[in-house]
C-alpha positions in Angstrom: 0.1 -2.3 -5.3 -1.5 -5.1 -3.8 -3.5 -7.4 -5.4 -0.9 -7.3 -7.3 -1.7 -6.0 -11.1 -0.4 -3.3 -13.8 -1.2 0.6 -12.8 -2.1 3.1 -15.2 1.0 5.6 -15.3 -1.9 8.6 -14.6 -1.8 6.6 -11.5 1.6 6.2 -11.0 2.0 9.6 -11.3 0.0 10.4 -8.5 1.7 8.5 -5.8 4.3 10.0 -3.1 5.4 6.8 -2.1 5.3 3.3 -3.9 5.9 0.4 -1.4 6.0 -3.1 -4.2 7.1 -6.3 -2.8 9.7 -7.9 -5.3 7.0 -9.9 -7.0 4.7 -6.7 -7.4 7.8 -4.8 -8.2 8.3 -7.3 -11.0 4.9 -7.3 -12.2 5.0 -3.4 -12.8 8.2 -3.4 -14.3 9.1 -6.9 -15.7 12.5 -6.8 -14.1 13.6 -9.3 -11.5 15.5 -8.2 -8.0 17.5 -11.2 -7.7 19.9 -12.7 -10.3 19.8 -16.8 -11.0 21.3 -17.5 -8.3 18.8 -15.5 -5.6 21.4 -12.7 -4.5 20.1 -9.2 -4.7 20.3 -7.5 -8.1 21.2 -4.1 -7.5 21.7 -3.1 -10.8 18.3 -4.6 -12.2 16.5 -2.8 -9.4 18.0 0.4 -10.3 16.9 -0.4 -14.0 13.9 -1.1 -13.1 12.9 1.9 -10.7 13.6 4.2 -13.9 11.1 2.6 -15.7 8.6 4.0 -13.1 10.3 7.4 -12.4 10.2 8.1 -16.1 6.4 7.6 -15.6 6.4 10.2 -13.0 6.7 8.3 -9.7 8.2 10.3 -6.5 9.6 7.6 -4.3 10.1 4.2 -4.7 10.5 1.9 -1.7 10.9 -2.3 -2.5 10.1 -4.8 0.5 12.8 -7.4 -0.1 12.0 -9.5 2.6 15.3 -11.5 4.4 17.3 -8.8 2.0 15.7 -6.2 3.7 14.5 -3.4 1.5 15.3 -0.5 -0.3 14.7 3.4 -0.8 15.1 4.9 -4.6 14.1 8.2 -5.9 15.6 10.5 -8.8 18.5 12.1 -6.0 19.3 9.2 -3.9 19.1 5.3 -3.3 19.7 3.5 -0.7 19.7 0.0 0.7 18.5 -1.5 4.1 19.5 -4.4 5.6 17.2 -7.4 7.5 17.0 -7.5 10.8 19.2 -10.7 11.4 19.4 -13.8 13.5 15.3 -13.7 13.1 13.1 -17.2 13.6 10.5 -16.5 10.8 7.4 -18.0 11.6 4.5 -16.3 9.5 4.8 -13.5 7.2 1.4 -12.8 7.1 0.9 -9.2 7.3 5.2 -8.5 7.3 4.3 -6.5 4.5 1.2 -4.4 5.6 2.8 -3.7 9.1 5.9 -2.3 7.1 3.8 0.3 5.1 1.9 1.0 8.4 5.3 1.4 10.7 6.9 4.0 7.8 4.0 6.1 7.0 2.8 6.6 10.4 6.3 7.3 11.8 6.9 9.8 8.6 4.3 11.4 9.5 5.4 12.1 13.1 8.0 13.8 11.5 10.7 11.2 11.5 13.0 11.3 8.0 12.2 8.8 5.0 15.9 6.5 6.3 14.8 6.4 9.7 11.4 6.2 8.7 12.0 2.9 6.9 14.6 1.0 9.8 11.5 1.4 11.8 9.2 0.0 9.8 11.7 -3.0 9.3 12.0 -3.4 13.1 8.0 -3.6 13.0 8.6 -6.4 10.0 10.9 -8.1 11.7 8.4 -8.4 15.1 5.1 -9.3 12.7 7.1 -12.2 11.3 8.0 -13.5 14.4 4.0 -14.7 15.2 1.5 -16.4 14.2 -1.1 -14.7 12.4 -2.1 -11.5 11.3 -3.8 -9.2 13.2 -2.3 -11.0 16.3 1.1 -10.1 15.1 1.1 -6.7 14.9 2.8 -5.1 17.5 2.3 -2.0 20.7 4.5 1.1 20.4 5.5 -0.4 23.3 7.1 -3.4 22.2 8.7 -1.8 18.9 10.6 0.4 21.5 12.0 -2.5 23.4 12.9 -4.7 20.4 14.7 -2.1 18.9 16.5 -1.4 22.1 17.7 -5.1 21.7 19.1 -4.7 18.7 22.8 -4.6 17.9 22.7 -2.0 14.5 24.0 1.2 14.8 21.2 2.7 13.1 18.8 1.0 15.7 21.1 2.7 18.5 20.2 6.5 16.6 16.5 5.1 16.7 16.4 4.3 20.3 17.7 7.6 20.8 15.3 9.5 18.7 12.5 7.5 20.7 13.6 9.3 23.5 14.8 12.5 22.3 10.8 12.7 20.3 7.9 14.5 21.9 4.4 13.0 20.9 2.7 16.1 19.1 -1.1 16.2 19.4 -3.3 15.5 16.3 -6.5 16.5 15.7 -7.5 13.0 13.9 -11.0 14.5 13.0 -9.4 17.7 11.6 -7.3 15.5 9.2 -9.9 13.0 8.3 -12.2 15.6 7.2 -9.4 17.8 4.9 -8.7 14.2 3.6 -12.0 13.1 2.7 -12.7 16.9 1.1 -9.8 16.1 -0.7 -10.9 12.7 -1.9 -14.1 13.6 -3.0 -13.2 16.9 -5.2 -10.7 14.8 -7.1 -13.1 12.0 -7.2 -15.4 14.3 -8.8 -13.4 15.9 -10.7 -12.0 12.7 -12.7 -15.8 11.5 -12.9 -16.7 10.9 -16.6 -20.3 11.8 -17.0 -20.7 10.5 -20.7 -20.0 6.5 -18.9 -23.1 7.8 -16.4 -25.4 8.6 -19.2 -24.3 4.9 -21.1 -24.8 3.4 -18.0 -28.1 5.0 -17.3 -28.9 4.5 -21.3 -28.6 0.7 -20.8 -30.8 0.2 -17.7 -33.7 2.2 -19.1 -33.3 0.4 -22.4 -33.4 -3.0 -20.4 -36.5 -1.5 -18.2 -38.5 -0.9 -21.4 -37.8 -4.1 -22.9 -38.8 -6.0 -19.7 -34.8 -7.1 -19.1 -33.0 -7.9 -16.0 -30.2 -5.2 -15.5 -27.0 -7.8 -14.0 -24.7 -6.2 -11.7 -21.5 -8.3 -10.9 -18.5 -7.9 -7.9 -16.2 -9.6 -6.9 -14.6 -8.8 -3.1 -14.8 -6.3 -1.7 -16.8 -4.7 -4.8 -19.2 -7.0 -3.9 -20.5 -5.0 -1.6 -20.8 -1.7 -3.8 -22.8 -4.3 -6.5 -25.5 -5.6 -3.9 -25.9 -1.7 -2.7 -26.1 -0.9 -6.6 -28.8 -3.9 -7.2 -30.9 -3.2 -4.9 -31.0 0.6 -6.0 -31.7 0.0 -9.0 -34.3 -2.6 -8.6 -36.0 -0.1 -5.8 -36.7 1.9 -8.7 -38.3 -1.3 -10.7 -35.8 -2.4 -13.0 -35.4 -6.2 -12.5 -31.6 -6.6 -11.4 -29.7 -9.5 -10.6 -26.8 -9.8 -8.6 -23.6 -12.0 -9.3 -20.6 -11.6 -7.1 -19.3 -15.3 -7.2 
């Protein structure tokens, strides 16, 4: 849930897999990981992840950075140690790369516990360089650093690496079943009567010779100068603001 803001619980209801930082996790929840003394807060997190199951979430999974992270759904919960004796030097992107290590090696078939150790190897590597993209690392060099390290678990990863046979993926098959996804339920959740208000408003400001504003901010930005200029090809006056 990044930027960081409250989510609708139709929203939360609709997720597999929520991946909060503690200061997101806080913000959807209002409960703190970490008691006044910065150790972990079990209990609170617990608490807290109730909050959101009762609002229909699956899976919960909290980035807790040096303290690792954690994996909580309605059957089990489970906690994850940091990689230690790592020189931090940018977390830029530790997060991202986590969410990116799990859900691509879950969906190579690898279970949620393993799923998640890998993805804190690949945290572990992204903080240990500059930058962002730069940071990220090869498949390559997660299989060696974890090779390195002196876990247990890491040692059942290593051998899992080995013991795992890359299946092939049709890449275009899936991004087309996705996007056909996407777009019915996109449709479908469409609420036509906003349409007609909008479309109310820039006729009204058409025959009274106003300017129709259209304002972004971002990356929405984008969507309001495409949206401008459409409108304005059809001569309404528009004018943009996206600062």
């Amino acid at each position: 849930p990044a930027p960081s803001k409250k989510m609708s619980d139709e929203f939360i209801r609709n997720v597999d897999f929520l991946m909060p930082n503690e200061h997101e996790f806080f913000d959807q929840t209002g409960v703190s990981v970490t008691t006044n003394d910065g150790s972990l807060d079990k209990e609170a997190i617990l608490k807290g992840s109730k909050i959101l199951f009762d609002k229909g979430l699956s899976n919960l999974i909290i980035t807790l950075g040096s303290n690792g992270s954690c994996f909580i759904n309605k059957e089990e919960n489970f906690f994850v140690e940091s990689v230690k004796h790592v020189k931090s030097v940018d977390p830029t992107a530790a997060g991202d790369s986590f969410i990116g290590a799990f859900t691509s090696s879950l969906s190579k078939g690898y279970s949620v516990k393993d799923s998640i150790y890998i993805a804190n190897a690949v945290g572990s590597l992204t903080v240990q360089r500059m930058g962002a993209m730069p940071s990220l690392c090869t498949y390559d060099e997660l299989k060696a650093y974890i090779a390195t390290l002196k876990d247990p678990e890491y040692k059942h990863i290593v051998k899992l690496f080995k013991d795992s046979t890359e299946k092939s993926v049709d890449t275009l098959e899936i991004f087309k079943n996705t996007m056909i996804f996407e777009f019915d339920r996109t449709l479908s959740s469409i609420n036509r009567n906003l349409y007609k208000d909008a479309l109310d408003i820039i006729l009204k400001a058409k025959e009274n010779n106003n300017r129709v504003h259209v304002t972004g901010i971002g990356k929405p930005s984008h969507i309001a100068q495409y949206f401008a200029s459409l409108i304005s090809s059809t001569g309404t006056p528009t004018y943009l603001n996206t600062s």
